[in-house]
C-alpha positions as CSV (number, residue, x, y, z in Angstrom):
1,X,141.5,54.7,224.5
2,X,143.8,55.2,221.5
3,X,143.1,51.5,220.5
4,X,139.6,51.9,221.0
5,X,139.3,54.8,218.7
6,X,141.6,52.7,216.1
7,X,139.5,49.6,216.4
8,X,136.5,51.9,214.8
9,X,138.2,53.9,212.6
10,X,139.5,50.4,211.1
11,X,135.3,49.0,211.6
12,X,134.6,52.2,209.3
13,X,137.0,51.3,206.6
14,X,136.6,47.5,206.7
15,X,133.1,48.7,206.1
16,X,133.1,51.7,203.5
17,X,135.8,48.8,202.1
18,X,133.2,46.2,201.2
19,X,130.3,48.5,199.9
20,X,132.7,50.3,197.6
21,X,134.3,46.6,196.8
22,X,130.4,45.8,196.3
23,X,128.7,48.8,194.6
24,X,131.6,48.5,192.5
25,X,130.6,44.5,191.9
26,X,127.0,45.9,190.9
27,X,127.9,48.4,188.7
28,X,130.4,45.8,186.6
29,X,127.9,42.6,186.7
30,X,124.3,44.3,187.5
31,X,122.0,42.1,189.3
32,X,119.8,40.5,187.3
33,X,119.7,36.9,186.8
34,X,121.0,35.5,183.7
35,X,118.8,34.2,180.8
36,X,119.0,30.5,180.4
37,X,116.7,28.5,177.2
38,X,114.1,26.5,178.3
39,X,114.4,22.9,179.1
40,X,113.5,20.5,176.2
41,X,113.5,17.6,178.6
42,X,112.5,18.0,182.2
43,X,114.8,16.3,184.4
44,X,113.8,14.0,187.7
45,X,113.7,15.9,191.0
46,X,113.2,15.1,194.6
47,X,111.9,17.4,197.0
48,X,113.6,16.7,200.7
49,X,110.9,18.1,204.0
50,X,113.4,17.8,206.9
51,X,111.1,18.1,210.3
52,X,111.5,18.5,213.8
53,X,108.5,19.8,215.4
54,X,106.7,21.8,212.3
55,X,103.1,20.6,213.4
56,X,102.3,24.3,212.4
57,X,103.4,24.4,209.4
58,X,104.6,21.5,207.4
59,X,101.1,20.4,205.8
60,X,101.3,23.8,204.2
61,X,104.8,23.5,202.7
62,X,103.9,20.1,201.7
63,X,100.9,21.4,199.5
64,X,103.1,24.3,197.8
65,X,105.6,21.3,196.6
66,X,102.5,19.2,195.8
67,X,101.6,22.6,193.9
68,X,104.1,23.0,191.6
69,X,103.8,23.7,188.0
70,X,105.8,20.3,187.1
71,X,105.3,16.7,185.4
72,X,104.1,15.3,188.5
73,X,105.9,12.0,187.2
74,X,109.1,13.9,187.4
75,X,108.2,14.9,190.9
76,X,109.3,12.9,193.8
77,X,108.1,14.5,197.6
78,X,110.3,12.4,200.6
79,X,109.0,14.2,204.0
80,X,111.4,13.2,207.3
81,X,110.6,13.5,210.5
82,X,113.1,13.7,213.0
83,X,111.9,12.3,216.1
84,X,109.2,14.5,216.5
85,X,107.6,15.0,219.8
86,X,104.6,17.0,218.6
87,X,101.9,16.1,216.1
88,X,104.0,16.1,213.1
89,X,103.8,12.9,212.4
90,X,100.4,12.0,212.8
91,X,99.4,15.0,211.0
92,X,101.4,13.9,207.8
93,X,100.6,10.3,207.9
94,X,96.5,12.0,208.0
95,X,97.3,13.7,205.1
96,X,98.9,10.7,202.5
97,X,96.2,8.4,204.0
98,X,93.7,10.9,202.1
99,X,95.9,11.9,199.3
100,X,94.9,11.2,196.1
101,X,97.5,12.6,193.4
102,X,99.9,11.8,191.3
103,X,103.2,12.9,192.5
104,X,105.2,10.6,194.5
105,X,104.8,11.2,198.4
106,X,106.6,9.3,201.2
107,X,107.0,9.6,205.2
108,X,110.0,8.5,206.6
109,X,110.3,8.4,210.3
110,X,113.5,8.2,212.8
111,X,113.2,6.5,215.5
112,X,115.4,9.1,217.3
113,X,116.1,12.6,216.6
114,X,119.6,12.6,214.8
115,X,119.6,16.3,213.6
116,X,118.8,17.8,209.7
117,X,122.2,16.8,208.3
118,X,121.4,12.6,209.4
119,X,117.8,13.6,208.2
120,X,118.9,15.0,205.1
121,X,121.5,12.1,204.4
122,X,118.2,9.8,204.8
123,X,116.7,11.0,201.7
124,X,119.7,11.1,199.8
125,X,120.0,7.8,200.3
126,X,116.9,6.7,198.9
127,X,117.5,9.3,196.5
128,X,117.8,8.6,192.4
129,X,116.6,11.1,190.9
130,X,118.8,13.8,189.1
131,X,118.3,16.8,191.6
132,X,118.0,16.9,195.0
133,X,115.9,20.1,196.9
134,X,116.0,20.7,200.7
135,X,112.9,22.5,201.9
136,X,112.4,23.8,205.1
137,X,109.1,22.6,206.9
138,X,108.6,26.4,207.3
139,X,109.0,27.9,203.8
140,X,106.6,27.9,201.3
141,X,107.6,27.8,197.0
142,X,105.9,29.4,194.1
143,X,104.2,27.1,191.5
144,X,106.6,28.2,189.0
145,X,110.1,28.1,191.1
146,X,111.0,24.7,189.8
147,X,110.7,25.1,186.3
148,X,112.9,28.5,186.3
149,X,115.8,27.0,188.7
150,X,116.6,24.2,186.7
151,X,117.8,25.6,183.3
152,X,120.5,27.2,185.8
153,X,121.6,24.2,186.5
154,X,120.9,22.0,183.4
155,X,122.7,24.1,180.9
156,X,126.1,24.5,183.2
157,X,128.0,21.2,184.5
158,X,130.0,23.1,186.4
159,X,127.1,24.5,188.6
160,X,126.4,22.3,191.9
161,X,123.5,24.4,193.7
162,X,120.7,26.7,192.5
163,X,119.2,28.8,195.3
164,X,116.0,31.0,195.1
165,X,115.6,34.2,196.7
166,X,114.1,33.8,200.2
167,X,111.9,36.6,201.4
168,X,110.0,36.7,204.6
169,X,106.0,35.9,204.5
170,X,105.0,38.2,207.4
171,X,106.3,41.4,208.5
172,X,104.4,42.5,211.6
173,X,106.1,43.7,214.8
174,X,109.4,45.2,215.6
175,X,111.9,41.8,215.1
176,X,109.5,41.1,211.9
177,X,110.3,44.8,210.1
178,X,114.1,44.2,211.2
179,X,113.9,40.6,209.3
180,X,112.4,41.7,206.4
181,X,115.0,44.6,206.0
182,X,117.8,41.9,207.1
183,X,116.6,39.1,204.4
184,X,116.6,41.7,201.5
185,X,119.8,43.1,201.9
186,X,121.6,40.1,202.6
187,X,119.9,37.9,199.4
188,X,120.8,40.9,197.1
189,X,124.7,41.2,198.8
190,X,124.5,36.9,198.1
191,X,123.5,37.9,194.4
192,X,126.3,40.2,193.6
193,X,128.6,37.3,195.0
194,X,127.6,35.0,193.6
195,X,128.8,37.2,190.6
196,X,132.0,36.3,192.3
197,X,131.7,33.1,192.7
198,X,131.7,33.9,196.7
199,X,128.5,32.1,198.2
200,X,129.5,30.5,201.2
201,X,125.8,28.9,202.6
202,X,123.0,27.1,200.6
203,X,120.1,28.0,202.9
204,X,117.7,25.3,203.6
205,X,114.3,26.7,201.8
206,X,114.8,25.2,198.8
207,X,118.1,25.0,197.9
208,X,118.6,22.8,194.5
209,X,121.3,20.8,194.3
210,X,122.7,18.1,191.7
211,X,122.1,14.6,193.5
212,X,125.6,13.0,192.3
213,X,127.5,15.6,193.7
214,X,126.0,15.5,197.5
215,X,127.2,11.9,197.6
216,X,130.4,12.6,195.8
217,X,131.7,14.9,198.1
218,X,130.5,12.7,200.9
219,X,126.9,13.9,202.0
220,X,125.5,16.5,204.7
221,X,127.8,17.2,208.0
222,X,125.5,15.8,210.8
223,X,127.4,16.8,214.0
224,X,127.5,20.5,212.3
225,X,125.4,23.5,213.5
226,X,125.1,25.3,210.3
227,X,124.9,21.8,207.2
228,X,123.7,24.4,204.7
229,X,126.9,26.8,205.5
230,X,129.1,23.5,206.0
231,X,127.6,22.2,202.3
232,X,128.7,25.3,200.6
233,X,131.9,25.4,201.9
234,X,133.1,22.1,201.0
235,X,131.5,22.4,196.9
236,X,133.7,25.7,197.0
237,X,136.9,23.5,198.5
238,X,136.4,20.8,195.6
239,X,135.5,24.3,193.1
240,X,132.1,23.3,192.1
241,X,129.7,26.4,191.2
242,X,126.6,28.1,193.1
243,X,124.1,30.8,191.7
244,X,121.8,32.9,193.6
245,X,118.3,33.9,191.8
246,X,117.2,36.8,191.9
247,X,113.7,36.5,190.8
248,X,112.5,32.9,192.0
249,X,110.5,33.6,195.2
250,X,110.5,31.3,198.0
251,X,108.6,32.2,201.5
252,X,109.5,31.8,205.3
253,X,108.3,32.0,208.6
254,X,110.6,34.2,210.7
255,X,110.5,34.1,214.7
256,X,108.4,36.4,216.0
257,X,109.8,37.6,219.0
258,X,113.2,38.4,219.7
259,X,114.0,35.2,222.0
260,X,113.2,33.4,218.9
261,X,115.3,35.4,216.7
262,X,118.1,35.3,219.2
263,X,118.2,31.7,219.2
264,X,118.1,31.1,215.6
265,X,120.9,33.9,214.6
266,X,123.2,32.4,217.9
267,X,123.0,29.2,216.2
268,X,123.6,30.5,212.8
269,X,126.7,32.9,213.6
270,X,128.5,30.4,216.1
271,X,128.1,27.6,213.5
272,X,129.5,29.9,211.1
273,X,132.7,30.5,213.5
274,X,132.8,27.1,214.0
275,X,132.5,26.1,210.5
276,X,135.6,29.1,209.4
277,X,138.0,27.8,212.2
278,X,137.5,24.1,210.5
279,X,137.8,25.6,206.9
280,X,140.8,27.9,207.5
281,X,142.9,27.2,204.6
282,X,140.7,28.8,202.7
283,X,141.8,32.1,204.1
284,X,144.2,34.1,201.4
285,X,144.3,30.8,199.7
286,X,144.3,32.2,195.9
287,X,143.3,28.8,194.8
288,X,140.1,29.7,195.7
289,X,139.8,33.0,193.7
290,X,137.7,36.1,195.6
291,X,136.1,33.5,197.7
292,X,139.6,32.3,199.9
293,X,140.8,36.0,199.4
294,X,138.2,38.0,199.9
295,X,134.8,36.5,201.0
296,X,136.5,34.3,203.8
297,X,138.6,36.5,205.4
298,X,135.8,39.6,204.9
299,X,133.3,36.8,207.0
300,X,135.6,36.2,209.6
301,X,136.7,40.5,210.1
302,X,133.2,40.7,210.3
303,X,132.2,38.8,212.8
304,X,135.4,39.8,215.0
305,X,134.3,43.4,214.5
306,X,130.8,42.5,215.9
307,X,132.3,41.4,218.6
308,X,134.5,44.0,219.4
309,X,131.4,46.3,218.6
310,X,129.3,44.8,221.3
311,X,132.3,44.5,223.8
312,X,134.1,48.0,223.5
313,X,131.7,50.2,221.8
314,X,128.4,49.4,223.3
315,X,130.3,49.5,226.8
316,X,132.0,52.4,226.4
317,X,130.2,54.5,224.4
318,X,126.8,54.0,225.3
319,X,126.3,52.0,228.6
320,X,129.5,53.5,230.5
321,X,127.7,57.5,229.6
322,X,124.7,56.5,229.8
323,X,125.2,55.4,233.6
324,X,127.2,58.8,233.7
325,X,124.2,60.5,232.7
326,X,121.8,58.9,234.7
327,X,123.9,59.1,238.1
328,X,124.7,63.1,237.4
329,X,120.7,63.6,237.1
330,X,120.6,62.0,240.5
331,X,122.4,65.1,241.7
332,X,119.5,67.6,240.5
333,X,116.6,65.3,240.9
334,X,116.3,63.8,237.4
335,X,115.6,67.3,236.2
336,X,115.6,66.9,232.9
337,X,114.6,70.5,231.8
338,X,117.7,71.4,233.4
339,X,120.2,69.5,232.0
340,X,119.1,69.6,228.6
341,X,119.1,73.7,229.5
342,X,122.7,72.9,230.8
343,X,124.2,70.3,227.7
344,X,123.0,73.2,225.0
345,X,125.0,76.1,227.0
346,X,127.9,73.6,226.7
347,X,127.6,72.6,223.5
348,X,129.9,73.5,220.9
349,X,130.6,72.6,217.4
350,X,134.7,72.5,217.6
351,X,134.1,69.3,220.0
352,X,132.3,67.2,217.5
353,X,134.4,65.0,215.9
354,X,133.8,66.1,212.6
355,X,135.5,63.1,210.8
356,X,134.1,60.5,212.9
357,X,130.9,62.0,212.0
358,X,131.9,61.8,208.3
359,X,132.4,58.4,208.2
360,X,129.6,57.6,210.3
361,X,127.2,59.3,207.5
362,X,129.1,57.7,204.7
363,X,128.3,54.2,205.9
364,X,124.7,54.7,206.8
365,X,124.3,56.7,203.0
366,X,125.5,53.3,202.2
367,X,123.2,51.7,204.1
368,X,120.4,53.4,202.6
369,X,121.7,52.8,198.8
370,X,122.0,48.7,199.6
371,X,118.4,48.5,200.7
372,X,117.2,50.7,198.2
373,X,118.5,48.5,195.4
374,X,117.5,45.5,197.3
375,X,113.5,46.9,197.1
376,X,114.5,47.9,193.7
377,X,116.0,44.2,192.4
378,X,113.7,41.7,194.8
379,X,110.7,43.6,193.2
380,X,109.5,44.8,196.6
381,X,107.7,48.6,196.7
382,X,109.3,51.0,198.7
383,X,106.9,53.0,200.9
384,X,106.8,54.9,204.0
385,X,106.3,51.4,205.9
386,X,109.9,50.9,204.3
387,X,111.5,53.8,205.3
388,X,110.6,53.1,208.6
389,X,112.0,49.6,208.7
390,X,115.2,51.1,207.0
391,X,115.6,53.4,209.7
392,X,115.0,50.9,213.0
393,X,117.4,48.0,210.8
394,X,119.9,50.9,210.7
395,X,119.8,52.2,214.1
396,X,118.4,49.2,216.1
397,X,119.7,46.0,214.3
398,X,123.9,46.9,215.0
399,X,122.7,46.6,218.8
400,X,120.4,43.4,218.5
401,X,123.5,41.9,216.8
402,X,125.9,43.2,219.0
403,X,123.3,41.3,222.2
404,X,123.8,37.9,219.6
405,X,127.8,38.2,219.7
406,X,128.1,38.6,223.1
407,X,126.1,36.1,223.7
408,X,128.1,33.5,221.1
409,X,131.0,34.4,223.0
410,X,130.1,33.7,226.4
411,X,128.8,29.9,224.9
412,X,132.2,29.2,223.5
413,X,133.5,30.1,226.4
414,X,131.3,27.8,228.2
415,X,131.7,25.0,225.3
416,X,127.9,25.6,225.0
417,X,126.6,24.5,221.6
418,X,123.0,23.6,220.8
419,X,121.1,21.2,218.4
420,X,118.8,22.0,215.3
């Protein structure tokens, strides 16, 4: 019991810790991106369409790429499918047999489906152009995202990756309002580290990246869960330079239901163990600035402290009384009347632990400050609709999470790991 109650009073510091550690960040850098002078000379860029089964959605993306405000003779679009087993690839090859304008379009098809990272590593290939994008077959990019990315990039050598600010296109339903409050928080914390110099994932809506580099340090991981998260570890290892945007919008389709979103944030998290036990001499290694000091070992206390949160403190503090509870109403009938009548006579103030309860109202206060800023910086307005999403991502999210890591462990320890 007495490590139990260490284990969360150590949860509450690590995390009263790192909002300090980043409130302190904000304060010192701000959050705004910086101001870059137009390009004189627009450099060539292709755009990269990995697909596996996007029949829903892909012809969409493609037309936001083919909408970009861009010289379309700058502008190269390669679009590969993976295998696919739906109507992805008819639905494409329908579209270039009609399309009629300027900008450079191909289809390339695998014969079998080798995962993102081998379909990635296809375009690259084929791939001369200066810049290289990855886009999502789900995500959709404003007209004028190009254009303000690449002075980022253009005007610092030492920068390998430019990544917009992804945001969620639909918020309807309970694991929809959870998203949207999980995307805007964690794209404003990215911001503030990449103040740092701390990003450790290149998410795959539309993540710019200098083409020479990719096949300098030696392409996309293809037998990797998380390529994006693998890809920004290894430009960190050889010290190359990522910057998060603030204020370049990109769109994405979330899962709607919570199998969905289960699925996707098992795969993300374990590949993000994975991908930590393979890159562990970055932990404490100063050669690596905040990033091996501080943003690696935070990652990896993290996800350790979800764990423990969903095996200890969801066991014994909620399920274990909550079966308590339920088996004493058995006694009286379920009257509930009665034993809320009975917990208020035996209520008393000297039992609550008052410093538990401190804490516990500290980190939430912080909770509410971080998305506030968030709505504040990402240009989002904050209504009654958000304070209601703020609430259920503060109360409900911990214990969705808590479902994920439990369910991560019980994989490994089955040597369960799953495709793209």
């Amino acid at each position: 019991m007495l490590t139990l109650e260490f284990v969360i009073w150590f949860m509450y510091f690590i995390t009263i810790y790192f909002a300090t550690f980043m409130f302190l960040t904000f304060l010192n850098y701000g959050a705004k991106d910086p101001k870059t002078k137009p390009l004189s000379k627009y450099p060539t860029v292709t755009v990269t369409i990995p697909a596996w089964n996007e029949e829903k959605s892909i012809l969409e993306t493609l037309k936001t790429v083919l909408a970009l405000d861009y010289p379309k003779n700058k502008l190269k679009v390669l679009i590969v499918n993976d295998a696919s087993t739906d109507n992805t690839k008819k639905l494409v090859q329908t579209f270039l047999t009609n399309y009629k304008g300027a900008i450079s379009v191909h289809l390339i098809n695998h014969a079998k489906n080798k995962g993102k990272g081998a379909a990635l590593n296809t375009a690259i290939k084929q791939t001369k152009t200066d810049y290289f994008i990855c886009l999502d077959a789900d995500s959709f990019i404003e007209p004028y995202a190009l254009k303000t990315m690449l002075p980022h990039i253009v005007h610092n050598k030492e920068v390998a990756s430019i990544l917009p600010f992804i945001k969620l296109k639909s918020f309807k339903g309970l694991v929809f309002r959870l998203q949207y409050i999980e995307y805007l928080v964690n794209f404003f914390l990215k911001k503030l580290l990449g103040k740092l110099d701390c990003i450790h994932v290149t998410p795959g809506p539309f993540a710019l990246y200098r083409t020479q580099i990719l096949k300098d340090v030696g392409y996309f991981a293809e037998d990797n869960l998380t390529e994006d998260l693998e890809m920004a570890l290894r430009l960190q290892k050889h010290n190359y330079g990522i910057v998060q945007l603030i204020d370049t919008h990109v769109y994405t389709i979330a899962p709607e239901k919570f199998t969905g979103w289960y699925s996707q944030r098992n795969r993300w998290y374990k590949g993000t163990l994975i991908n930590l036990f393979n890159y562990r001499k970055f932990f404490f290694n100063t050669k690596y600035g905040e990033f091996g000091f501080f943003q690696i070992p935070m990652t990896f206390i993290s996800a350790l402290l979800s764990i423990f949160f969903a095996i200890f403190v969801l066991w014994k503090k909620v399920l274990v009384p909550l079966f308590n509870e339920i088996y004493d109403l058995s006694y009286i009938n379920f009257d509930y009347p009665l034993m809320a009548k009975l917990w208020f006579e035996r209520f008393s103030f000297i039992d609550v632990n008052t410093m538990l309860l401190y804490f516990l109202i500290l980190v939430i206060s912080f909770a509410f400050c971080w998305i506030g800023l968030a709505h504040k910086y990402a240009k989002y307005k904050y209504s009654k609709t958000s304070l209601v999403n703020t609430l259920l991502y503060v109360l409900v999210y911990p214990i969705f999470l808590s479902i994920v890591w439990l369910g991560i462990v019980k994989d490994l320890i089955l040597f369960k790991i799953q495709k793209w």
